[in-house]
FILOFI-888875 format. One record per residue (C-alpha): x negated, y, z negated; residue in one letter; residue number from 1. Coordinates in Angstrom, 2 decimals, always signed. Example, Ala and Ser with C-alpha at 12.3 -4.5 7.8 and 13.67 -1.06 7.14 Angstrom:
<r px="-12.30" py="-4.50" pz="-7.80" resn="A" resi="1"/>
<r px="-13.67" py="-1.06" pz="-7.14" resn="S" resi="2"/>
//
This chain:
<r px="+2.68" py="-69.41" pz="+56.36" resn="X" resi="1"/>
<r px="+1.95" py="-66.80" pz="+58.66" resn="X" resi="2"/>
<r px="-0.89" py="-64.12" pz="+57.74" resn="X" resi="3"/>
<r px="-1.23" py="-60.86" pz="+59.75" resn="X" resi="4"/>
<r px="-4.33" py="-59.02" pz="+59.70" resn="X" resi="5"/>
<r px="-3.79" py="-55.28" pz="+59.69" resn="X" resi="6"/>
<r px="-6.66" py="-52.81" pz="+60.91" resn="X" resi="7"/>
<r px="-6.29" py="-49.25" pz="+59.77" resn="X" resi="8"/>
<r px="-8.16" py="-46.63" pz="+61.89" resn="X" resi="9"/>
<r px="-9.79" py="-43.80" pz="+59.95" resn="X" resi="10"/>
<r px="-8.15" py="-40.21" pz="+60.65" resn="X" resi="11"/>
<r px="-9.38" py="-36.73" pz="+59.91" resn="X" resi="12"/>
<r px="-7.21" py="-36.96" pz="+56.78" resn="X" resi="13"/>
<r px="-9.66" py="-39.67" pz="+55.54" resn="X" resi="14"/>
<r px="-12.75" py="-37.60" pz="+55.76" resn="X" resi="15"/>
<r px="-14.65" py="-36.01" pz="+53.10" resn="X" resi="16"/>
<r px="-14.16" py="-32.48" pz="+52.47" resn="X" resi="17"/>
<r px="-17.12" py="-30.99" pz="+54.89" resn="X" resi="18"/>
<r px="-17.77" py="-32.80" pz="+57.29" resn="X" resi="19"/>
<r px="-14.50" py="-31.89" pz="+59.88" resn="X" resi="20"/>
<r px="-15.62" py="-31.31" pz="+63.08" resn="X" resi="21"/>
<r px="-15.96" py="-27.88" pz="+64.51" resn="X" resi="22"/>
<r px="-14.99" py="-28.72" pz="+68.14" resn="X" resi="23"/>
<r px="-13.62" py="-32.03" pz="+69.89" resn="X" resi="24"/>
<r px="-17.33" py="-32.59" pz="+71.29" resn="X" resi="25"/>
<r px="-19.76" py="-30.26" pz="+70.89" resn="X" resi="26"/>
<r px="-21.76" py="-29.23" pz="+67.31" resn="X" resi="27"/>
<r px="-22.39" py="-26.07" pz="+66.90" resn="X" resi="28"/>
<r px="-26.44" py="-25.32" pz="+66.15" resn="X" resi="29"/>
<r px="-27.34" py="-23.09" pz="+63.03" resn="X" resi="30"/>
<r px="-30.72" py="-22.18" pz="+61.60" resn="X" resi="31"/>
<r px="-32.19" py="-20.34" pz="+59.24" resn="X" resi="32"/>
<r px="-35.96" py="-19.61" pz="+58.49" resn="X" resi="33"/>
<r px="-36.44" py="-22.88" pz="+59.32" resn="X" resi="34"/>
<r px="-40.35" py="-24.27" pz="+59.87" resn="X" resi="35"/>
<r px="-41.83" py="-27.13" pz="+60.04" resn="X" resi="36"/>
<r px="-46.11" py="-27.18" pz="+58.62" resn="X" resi="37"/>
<r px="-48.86" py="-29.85" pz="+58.94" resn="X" resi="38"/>
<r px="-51.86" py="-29.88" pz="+57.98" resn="X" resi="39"/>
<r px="-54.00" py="-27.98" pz="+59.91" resn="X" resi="40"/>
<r px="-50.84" py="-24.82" pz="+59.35" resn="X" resi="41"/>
<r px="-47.43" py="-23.82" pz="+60.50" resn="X" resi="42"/>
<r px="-46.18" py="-25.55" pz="+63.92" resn="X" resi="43"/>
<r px="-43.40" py="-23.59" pz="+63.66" resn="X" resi="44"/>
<r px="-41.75" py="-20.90" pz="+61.42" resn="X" resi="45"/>
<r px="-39.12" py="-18.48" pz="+61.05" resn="X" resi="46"/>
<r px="-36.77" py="-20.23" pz="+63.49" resn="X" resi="47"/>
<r px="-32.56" py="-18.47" pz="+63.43" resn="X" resi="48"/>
<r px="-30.13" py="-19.45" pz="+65.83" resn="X" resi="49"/>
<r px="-26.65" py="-19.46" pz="+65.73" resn="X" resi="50"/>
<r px="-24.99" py="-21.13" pz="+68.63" resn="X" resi="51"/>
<r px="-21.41" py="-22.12" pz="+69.56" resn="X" resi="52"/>
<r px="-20.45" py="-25.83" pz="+70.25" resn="X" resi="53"/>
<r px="-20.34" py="-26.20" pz="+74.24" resn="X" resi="54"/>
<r px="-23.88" py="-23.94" pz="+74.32" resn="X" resi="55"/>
<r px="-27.01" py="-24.00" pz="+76.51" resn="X" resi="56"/>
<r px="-29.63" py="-23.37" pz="+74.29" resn="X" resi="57"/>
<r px="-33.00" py="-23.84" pz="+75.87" resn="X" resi="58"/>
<r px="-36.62" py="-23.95" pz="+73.84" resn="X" resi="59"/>
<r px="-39.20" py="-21.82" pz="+75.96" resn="X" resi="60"/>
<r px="-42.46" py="-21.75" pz="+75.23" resn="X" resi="61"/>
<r px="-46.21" py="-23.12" pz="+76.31" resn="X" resi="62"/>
<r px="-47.10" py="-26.36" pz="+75.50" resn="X" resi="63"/>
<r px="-48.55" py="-27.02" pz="+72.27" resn="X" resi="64"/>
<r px="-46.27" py="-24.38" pz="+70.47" resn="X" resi="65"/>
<r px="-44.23" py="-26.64" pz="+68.75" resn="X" resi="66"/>
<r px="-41.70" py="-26.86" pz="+71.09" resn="X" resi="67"/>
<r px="-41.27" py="-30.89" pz="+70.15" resn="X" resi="68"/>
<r px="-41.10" py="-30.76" pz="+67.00" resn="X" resi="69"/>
<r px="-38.31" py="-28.17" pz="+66.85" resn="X" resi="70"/>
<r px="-36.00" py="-30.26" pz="+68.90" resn="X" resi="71"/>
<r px="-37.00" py="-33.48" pz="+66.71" resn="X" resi="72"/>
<r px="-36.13" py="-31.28" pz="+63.55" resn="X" resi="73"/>
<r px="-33.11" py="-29.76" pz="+64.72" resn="X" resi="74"/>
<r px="-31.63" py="-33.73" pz="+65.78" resn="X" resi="75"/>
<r px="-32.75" py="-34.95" pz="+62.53" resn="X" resi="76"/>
<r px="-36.03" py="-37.07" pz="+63.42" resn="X" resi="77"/>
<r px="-38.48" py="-34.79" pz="+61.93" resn="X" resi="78"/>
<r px="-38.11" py="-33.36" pz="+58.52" resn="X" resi="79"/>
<r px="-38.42" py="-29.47" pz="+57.92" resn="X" resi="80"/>
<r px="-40.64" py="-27.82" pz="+55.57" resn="X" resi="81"/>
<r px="-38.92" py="-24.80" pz="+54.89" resn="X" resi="82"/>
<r px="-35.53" py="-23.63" pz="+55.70" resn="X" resi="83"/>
<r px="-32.53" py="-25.29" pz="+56.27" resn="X" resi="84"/>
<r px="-29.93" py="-25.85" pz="+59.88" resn="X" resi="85"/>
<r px="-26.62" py="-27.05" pz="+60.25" resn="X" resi="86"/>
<r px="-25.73" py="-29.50" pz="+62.90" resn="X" resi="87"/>
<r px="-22.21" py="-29.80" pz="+63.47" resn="X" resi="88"/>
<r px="-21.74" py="-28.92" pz="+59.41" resn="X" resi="89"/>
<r px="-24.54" py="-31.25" pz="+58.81" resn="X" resi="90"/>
<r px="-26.86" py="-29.65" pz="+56.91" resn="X" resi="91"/>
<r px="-30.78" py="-30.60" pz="+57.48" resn="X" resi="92"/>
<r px="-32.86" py="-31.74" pz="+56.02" resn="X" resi="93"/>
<r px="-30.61" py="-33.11" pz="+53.72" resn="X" resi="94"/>
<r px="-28.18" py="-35.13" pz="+56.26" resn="X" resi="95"/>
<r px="-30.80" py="-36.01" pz="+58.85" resn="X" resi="96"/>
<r px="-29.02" py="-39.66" pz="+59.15" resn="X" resi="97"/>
<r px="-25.70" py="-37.61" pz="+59.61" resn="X" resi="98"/>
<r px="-27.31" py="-35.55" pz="+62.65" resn="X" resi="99"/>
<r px="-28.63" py="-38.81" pz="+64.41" resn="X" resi="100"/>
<r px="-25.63" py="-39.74" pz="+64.64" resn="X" resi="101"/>
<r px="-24.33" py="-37.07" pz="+66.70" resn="X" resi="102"/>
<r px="-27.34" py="-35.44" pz="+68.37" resn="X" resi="103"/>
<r px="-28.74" py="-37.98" pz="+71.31" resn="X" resi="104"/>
<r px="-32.24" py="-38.04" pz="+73.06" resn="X" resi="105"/>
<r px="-32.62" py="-37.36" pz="+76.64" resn="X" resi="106"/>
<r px="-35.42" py="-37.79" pz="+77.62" resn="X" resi="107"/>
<r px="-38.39" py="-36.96" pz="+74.99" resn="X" resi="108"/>
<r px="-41.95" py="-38.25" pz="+76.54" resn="X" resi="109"/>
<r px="-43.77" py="-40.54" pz="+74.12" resn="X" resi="110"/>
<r px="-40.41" py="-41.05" pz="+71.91" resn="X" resi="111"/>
<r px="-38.00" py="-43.04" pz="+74.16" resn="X" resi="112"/>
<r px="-39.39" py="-43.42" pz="+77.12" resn="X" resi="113"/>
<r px="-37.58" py="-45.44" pz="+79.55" resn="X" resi="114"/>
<r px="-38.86" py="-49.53" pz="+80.26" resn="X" resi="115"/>
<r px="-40.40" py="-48.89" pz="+83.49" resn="X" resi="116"/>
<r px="-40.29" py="-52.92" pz="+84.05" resn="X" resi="117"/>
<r px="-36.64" py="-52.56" pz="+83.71" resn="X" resi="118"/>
<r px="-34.08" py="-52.10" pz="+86.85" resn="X" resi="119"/>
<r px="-31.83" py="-49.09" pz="+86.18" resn="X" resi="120"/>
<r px="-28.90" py="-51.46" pz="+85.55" resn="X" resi="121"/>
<r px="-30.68" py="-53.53" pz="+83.29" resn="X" resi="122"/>
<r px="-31.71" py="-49.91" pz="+81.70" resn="X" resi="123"/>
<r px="-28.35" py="-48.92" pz="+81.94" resn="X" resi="124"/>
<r px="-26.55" py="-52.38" pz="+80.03" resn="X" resi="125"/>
<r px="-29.41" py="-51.92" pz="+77.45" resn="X" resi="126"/>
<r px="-28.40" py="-48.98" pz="+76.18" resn="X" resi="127"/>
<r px="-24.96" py="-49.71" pz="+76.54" resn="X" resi="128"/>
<r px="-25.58" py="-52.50" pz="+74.47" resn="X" resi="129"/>
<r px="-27.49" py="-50.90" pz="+71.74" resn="X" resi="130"/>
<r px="-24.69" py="-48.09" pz="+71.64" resn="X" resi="131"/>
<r px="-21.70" py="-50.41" pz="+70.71" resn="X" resi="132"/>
<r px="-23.91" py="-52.12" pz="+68.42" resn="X" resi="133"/>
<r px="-25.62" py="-49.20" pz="+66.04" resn="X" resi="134"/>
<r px="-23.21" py="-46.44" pz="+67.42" resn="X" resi="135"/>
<r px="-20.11" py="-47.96" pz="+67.31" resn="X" resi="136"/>
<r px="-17.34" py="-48.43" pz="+64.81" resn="X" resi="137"/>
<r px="-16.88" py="-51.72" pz="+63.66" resn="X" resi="138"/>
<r px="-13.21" py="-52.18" pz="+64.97" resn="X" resi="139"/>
<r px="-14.53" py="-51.94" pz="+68.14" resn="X" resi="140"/>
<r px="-16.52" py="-55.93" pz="+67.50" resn="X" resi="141"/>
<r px="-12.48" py="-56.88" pz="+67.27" resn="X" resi="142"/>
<r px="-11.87" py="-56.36" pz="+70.27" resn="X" resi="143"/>
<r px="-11.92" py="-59.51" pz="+73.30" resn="X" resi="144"/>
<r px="-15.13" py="-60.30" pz="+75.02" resn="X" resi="145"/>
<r px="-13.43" py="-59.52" pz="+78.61" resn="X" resi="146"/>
<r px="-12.00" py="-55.64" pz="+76.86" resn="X" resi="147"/>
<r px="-15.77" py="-55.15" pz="+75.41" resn="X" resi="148"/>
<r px="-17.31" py="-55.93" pz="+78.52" resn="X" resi="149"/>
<r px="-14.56" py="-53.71" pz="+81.03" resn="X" resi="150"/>
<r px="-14.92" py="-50.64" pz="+78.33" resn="X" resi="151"/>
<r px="-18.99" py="-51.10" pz="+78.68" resn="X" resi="152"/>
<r px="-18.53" py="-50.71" pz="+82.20" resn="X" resi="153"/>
<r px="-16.13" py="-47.69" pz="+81.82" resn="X" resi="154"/>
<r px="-18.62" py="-46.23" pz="+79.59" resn="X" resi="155"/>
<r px="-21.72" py="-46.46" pz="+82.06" resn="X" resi="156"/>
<r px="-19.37" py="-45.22" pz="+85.18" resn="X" resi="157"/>
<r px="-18.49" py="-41.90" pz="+83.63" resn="X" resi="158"/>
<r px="-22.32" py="-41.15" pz="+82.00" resn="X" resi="159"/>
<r px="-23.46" py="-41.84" pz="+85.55" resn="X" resi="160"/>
<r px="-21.02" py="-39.35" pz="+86.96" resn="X" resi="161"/>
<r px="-21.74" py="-36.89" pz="+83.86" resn="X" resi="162"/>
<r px="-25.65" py="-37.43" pz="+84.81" resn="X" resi="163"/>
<r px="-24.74" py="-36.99" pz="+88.47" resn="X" resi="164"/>
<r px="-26.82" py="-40.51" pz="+89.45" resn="X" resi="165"/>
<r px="-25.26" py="-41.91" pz="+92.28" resn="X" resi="166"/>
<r px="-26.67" py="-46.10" pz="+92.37" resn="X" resi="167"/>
<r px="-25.44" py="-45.99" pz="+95.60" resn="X" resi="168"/>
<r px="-28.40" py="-43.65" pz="+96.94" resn="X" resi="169"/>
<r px="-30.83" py="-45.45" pz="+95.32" resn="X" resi="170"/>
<r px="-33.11" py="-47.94" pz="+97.40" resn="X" resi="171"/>
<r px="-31.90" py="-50.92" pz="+95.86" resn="X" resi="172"/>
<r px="-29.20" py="-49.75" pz="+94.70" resn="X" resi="173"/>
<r px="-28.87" py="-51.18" pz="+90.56" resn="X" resi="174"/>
<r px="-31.64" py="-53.21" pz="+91.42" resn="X" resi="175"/>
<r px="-34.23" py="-50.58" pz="+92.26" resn="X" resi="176"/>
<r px="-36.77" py="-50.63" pz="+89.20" resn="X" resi="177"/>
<r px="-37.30" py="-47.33" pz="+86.75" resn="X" resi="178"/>
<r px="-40.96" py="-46.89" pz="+88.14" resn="X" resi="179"/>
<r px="-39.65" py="-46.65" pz="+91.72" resn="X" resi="180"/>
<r px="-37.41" py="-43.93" pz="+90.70" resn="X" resi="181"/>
<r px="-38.45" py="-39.80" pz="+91.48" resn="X" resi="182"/>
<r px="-38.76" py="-37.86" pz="+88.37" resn="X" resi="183"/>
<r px="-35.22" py="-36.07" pz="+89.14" resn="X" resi="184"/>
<r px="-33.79" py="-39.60" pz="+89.29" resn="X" resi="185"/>
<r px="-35.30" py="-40.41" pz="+86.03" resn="X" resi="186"/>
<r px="-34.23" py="-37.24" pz="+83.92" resn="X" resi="187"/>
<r px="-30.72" py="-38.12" pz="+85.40" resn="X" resi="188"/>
<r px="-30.80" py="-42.07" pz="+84.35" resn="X" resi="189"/>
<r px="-32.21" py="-40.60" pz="+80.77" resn="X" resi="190"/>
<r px="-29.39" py="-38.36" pz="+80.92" resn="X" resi="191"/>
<r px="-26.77" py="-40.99" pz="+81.70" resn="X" resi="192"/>
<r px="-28.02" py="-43.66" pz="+78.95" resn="X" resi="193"/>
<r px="-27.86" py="-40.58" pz="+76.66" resn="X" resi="194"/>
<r px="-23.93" py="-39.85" pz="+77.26" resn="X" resi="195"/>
<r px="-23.04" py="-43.40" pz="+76.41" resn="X" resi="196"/>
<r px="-22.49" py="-42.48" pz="+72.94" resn="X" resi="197"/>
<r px="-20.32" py="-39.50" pz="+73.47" resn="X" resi="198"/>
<r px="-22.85" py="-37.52" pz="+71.44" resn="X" resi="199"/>
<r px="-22.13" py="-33.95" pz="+70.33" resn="X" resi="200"/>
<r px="-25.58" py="-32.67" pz="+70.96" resn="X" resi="201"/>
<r px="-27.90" py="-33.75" pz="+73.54" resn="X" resi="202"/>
<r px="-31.14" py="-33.03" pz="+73.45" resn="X" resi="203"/>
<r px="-34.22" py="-33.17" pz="+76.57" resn="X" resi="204"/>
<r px="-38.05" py="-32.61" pz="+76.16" resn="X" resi="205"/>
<r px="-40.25" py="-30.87" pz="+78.70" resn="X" resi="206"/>
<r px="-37.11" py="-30.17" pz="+81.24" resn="X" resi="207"/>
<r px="-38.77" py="-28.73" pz="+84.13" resn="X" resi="208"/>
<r px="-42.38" py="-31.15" pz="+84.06" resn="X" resi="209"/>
<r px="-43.23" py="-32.04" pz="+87.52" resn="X" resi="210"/>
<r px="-39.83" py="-30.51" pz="+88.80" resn="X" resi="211"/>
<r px="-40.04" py="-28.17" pz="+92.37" resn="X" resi="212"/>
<r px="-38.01" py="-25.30" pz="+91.90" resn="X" resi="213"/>
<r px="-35.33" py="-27.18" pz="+93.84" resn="X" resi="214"/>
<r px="-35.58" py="-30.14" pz="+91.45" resn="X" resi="215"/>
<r px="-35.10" py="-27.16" pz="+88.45" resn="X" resi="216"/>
<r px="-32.00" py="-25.38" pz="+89.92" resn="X" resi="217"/>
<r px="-30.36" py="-29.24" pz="+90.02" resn="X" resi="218"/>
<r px="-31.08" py="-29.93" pz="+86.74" resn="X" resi="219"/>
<r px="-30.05" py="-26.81" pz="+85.30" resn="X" resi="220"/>
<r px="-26.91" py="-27.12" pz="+87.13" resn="X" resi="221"/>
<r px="-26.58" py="-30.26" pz="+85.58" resn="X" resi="222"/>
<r px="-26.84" py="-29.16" pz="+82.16" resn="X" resi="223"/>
<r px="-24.67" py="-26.26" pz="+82.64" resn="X" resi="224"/>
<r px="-21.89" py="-28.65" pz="+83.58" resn="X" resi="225"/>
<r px="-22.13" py="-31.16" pz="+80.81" resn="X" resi="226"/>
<r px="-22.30" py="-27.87" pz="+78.54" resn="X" resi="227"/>
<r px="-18.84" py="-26.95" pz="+80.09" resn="X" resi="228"/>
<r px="-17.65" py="-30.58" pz="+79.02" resn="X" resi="229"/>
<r px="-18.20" py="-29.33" pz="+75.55" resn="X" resi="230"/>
<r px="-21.11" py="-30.95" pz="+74.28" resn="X" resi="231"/>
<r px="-24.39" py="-28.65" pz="+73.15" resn="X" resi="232"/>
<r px="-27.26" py="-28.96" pz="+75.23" resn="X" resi="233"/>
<r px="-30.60" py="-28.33" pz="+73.65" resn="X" resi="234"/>
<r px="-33.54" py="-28.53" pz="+76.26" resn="X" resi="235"/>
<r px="-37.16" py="-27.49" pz="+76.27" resn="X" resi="236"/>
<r px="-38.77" py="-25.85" pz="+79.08" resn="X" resi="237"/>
<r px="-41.68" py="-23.20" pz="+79.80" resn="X" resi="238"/>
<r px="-38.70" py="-21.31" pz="+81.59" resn="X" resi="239"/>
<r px="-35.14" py="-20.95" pz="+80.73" resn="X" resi="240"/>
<r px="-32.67" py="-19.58" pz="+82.63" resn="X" resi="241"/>
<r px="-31.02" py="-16.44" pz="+82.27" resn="X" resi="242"/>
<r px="-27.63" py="-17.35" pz="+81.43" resn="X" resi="243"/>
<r px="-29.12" py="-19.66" pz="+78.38" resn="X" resi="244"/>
<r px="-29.84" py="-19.47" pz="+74.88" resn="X" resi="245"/>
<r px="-32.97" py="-18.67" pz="+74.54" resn="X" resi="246"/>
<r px="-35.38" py="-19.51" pz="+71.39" resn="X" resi="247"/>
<r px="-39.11" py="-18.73" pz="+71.90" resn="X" resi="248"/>
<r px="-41.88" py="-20.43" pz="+70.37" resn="X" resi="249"/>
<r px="-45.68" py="-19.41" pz="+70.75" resn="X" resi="250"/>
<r px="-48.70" py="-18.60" pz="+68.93" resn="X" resi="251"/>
<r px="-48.92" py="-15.53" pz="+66.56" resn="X" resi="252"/>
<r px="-50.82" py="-12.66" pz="+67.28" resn="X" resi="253"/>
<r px="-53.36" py="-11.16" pz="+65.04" resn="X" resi="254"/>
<r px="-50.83" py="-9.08" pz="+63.14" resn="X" resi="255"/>
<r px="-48.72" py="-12.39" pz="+62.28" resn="X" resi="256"/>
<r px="-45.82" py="-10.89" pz="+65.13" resn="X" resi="257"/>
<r px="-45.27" py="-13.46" pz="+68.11" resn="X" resi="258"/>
<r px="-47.18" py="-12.60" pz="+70.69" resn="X" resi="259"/>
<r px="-44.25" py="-12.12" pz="+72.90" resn="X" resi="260"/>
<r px="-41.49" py="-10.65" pz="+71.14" resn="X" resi="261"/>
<r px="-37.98" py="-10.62" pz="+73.74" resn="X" resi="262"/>
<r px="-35.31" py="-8.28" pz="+73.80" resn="X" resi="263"/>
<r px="-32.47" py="-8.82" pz="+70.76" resn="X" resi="264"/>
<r px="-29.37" py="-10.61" pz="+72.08" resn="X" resi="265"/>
<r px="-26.53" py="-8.96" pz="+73.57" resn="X" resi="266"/>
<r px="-22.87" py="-8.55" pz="+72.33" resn="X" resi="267"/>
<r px="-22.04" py="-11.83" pz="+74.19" resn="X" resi="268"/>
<r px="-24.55" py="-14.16" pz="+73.33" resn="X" resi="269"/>
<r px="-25.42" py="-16.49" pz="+70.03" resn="X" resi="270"/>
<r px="-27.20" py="-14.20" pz="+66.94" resn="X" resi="271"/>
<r px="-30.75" py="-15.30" pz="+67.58" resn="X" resi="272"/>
<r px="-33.67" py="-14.65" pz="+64.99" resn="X" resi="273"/>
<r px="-36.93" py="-15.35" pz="+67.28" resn="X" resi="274"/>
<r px="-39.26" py="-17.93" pz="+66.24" resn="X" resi="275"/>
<r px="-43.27" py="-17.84" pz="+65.41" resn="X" resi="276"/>
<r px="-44.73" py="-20.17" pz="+66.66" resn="X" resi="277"/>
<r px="-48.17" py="-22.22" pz="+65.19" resn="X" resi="278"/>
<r px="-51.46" py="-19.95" pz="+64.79" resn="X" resi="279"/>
<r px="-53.56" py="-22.69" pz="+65.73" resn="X" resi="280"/>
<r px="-51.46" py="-23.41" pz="+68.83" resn="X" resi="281"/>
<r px="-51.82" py="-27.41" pz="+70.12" resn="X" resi="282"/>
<r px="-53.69" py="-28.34" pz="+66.36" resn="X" resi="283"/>
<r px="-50.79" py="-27.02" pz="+64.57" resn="X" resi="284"/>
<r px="-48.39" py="-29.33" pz="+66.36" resn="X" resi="285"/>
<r px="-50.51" py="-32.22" pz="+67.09" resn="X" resi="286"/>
<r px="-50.95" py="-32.34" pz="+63.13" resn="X" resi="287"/>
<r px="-47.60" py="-31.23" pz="+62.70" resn="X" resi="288"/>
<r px="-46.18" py="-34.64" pz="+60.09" resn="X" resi="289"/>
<r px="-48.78" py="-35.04" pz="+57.53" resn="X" resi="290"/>
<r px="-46.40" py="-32.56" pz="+54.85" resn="X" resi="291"/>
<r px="-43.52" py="-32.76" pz="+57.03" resn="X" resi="292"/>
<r px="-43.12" py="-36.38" pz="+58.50" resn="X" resi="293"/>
<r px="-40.41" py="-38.07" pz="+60.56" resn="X" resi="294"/>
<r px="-37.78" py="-39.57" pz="+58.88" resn="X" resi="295"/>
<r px="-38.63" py="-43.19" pz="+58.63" resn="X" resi="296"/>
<r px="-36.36" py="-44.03" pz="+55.63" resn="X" resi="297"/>
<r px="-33.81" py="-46.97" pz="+56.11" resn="X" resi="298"/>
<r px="-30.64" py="-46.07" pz="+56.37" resn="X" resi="299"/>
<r px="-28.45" py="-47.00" pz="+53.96" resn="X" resi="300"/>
<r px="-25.25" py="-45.56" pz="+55.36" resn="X" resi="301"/>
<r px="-23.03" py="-48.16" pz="+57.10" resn="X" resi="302"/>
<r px="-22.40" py="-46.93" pz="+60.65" resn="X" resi="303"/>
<r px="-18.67" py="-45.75" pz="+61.26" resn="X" resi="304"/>
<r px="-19.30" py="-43.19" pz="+63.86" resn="X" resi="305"/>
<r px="-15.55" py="-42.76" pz="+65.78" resn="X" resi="306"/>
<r px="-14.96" py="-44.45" pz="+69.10" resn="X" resi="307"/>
<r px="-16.56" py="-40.98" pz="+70.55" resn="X" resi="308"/>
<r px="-19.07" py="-40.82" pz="+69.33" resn="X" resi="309"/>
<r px="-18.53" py="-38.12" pz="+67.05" resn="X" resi="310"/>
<r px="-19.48" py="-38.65" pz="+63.01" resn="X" resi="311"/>
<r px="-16.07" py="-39.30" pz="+61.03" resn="X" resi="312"/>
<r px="-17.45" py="-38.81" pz="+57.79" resn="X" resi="313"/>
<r px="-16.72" py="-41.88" pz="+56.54" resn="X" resi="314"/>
<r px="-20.21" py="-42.99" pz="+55.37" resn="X" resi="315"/>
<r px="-21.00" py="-42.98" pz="+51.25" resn="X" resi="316"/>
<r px="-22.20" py="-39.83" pz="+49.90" resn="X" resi="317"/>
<r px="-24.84" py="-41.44" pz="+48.05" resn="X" resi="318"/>
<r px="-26.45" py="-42.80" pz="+51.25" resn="X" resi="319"/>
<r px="-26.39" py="-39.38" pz="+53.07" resn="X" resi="320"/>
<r px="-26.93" py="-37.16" pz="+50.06" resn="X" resi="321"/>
<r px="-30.32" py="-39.48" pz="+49.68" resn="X" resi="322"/>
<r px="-31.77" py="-40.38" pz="+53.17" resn="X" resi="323"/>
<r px="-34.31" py="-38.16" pz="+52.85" resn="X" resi="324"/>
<r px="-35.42" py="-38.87" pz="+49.42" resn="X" resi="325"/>
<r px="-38.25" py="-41.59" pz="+50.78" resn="X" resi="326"/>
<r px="-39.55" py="-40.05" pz="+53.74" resn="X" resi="327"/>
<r px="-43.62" py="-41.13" pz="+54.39" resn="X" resi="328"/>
<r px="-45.45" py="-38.09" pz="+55.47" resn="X" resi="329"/>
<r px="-47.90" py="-39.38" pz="+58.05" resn="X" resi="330"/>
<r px="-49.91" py="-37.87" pz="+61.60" resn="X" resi="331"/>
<r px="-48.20" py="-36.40" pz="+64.38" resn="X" resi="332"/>
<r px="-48.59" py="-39.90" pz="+66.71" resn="X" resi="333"/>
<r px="-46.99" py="-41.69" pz="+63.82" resn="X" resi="334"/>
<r px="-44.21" py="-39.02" pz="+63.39" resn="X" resi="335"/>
<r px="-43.57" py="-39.19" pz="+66.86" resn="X" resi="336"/>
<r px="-43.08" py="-43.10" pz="+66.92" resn="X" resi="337"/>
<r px="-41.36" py="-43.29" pz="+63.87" resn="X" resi="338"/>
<r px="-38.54" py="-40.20" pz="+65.75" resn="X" resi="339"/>
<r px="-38.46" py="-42.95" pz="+68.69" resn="X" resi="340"/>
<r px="-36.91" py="-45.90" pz="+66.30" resn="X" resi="341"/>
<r px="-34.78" py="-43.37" pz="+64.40" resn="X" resi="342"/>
//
């Protein structure tokens, strides 16, 4: 007797009313009054944006004005204290396992820094590897060996030519390790492992650190282009470009107003509502998880992310209505550790 095994693939007309998607790739980034406090006061506060999927949105600001944490909060690895965002129609803090799952880290210094033992095609299989196995759907572990293997390799190819790292150029080629790399090289390789997931946000920390001006106008240019691919870019820099969306964090002045208040958005870009940033500058961030915390809950939804990359919906409500019920509210190293495993 002959028994056939039938797998159905999940279709929009399977998800749960809410969470459609609002573009083929990228998620569209919505705020509102939205701060994040610790204990030594506000690391950030007042945040509204209101960006388009596909959009450049770059964080300015000096360094120790809570520029982190925003970009932790608004991809669901840091937990808000006032406020609320959407993500793609996933609304924060109360779907920050839902956000993971589409926003991906570029690279974020002391979160996921890259194995600087590693060669960049070890680098490159490892996180190829740890995509198909906590950002994949499960039909894909159905599939043969050899078609697993050949789509990894697809997968890598095209993130390498999104991140515009050519192996080829490198020293040793695949072989030549992460610490030999330049910093440019690096942010690209981050970059790269990043678009393995197909993610609908991506999100980089501290854009332009020991960049030449050169080195700034590439990268830029690189973000514009995997912008015009669709997916929202969300970067952090002490200067954005003009053609950006721009949200500006810094330390209040004495009469509570930022100290540096920019001119209101015009007809053609996003609805911004500028920021304020910490009053105690660096302290306010470096304490900024004692009341609001990274989200170190286990996840109890089972991963069905689309082949993607893009949520489908499909996990239980309970799981996502509830994964932020148990967060542990603890110091801004732990916070920061705790966003790296998320």
């Amino acid at each position: 007797m002959r028994h056939e095994v039938v797998v159905f693939e999940l279709t929009g007309q399977f998800k749960k009313k809410g969470d459609g998607v609002d573009s083929p790739h990228g998620a569209a980034v919505k705020a509102e009054n939205f701060g994040l406090k610790g204990p030594r006061g506000w690391v950030f506060r007042g945040i509204g944006l209101d960006a388009e999927p596909g959009s450049l949105i770059a964080v300015e600001g000096p360094s120790g004005s809570g520029r982190t944490c925003l970009l932790l909060a608004l991809t669901g690895r840091m937990k808000p204290s006032e406020g609320h965002a959407e993500i793609g129609r996933h609304r924060l803090p109360k779907k920050m396992a839902a956000v993971r799952r589409i926003a991906a880290l570029g690279p974020v210094p002391g979160v996921n820094d890259l194995d600087q033992s590693l060669t960049v095609a070890e680098q490159l299989r490892e996180g190829a590897l740890l995509q198909r196995h906590y950002g994949a759907p499960v039909r894909s572990l159905l599939r043969p060996r050899a078609e697993r293997r050949a789509a990894a390799s697809a997968r890598i190819e095209a993130a390498l030519d999104a991140a515009g790292l050519d192996l080829a150029t490198l020293p040793k080629a695949g072989r030549t390790t992460v610490r030999d790399l330049e910093r440019l090289e690096s942010v690209r390789l981050s970059v790269a492992i990043a678009l393995l997931g197909s993610p609908r946000l991506l999100a980089l920390d501290d854009l332009d650190l020991k960049l030449s001006d050169t080195e700034r106008t590439e990268v830029w240019a690189l973000l514009r282009s995997i912008a015009a691919r669709g997916t929202t870019v969300l970067a952090v820099c002490s200067e954005a470009p003009a053609d950006a969306v721009v949200l500006r964090t810094g330390p209040e002045a004495d009469d509570g107003a930022p100290e540096a208040t920019p001119s209101g958005p015009t007809a053609d870009t996003p609805k911004i509502t500028w920021g304020k940033g910490a009053k105690d500058g660096a302290e306010g961030a470096e304490g900024a998880a004692t009341d609001a915390g990274a989200d170190t809950e286990k996840d109890t939804e089972p991963d069905t992310g689309a082949e993607d990359g893009t949520d489908d919906g499909s996990g239980t409500e309970d799981a996502t209505e509830n994964d932020t019920d148990n967060d542990d509210t603890k110091g801004a190293d732990d916070a920061l550790a705790e966003a790296g495993r998320a």
